[in-house]
Steps between C-alpha positions, in 0.01 A plus 500: 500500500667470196785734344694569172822712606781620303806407647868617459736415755857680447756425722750749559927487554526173280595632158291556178424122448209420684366211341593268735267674740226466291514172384514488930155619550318346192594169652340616815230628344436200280575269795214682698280346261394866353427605174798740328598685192854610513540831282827715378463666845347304734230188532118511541379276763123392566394329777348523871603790680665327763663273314647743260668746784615233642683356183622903485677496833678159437583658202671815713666246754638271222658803316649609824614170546699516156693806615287747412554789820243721359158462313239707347188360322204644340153378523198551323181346536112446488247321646125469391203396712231528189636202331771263413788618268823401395800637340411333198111654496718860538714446230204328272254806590776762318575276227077472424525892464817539273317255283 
């Protein structure tokens, strides 16, 4: 099944910089071959279900690998079973309307 999910992954007891964490997970993400779009406050990720939870807990263990003792993430998401869509269609089916 596929999945578009709003991720933000924020590790906690490693200062205000957490860039480095970021930049962490995209390259998982990326690396898992799925589709992302990295956003002021987190990254948009399309792909198979499995694959993209999957990518997510790597994501978890890598940060805690870093240093990071703590981490809390937020997740939104959809699924559709009527048809196809991507984040692009989304974002395209707005801008068609403010036109």
């Amino acid at each position: 099944m596929k999945v578009i999910v709003d991720l933000c992954v924020v590790p906690l007891g490693v200062g205000i910089s957490v860039s480095k964490y970021v930049a962490a997970c995209e390259t998982i993400l990326t690396g898992a071959g799925l589709k992302t779009s990295l956003h002021a406050y987190g990254t948009n990720i399309e792909g198979e279900w499995e694959d993209v939870f999957t990518a997510i807990k790597q994501c978890h263990e890598k940060v805690h690998e870093m240093g990071a003792p703590r981490i809390t993430t937020t997740i939104k998401m959809g699924t559709r079973t009527d048809r196809d869509q991507t984040m692009e269609d989304k974002i395209r089916s707005v801008e068609e309307k403010l036109n």
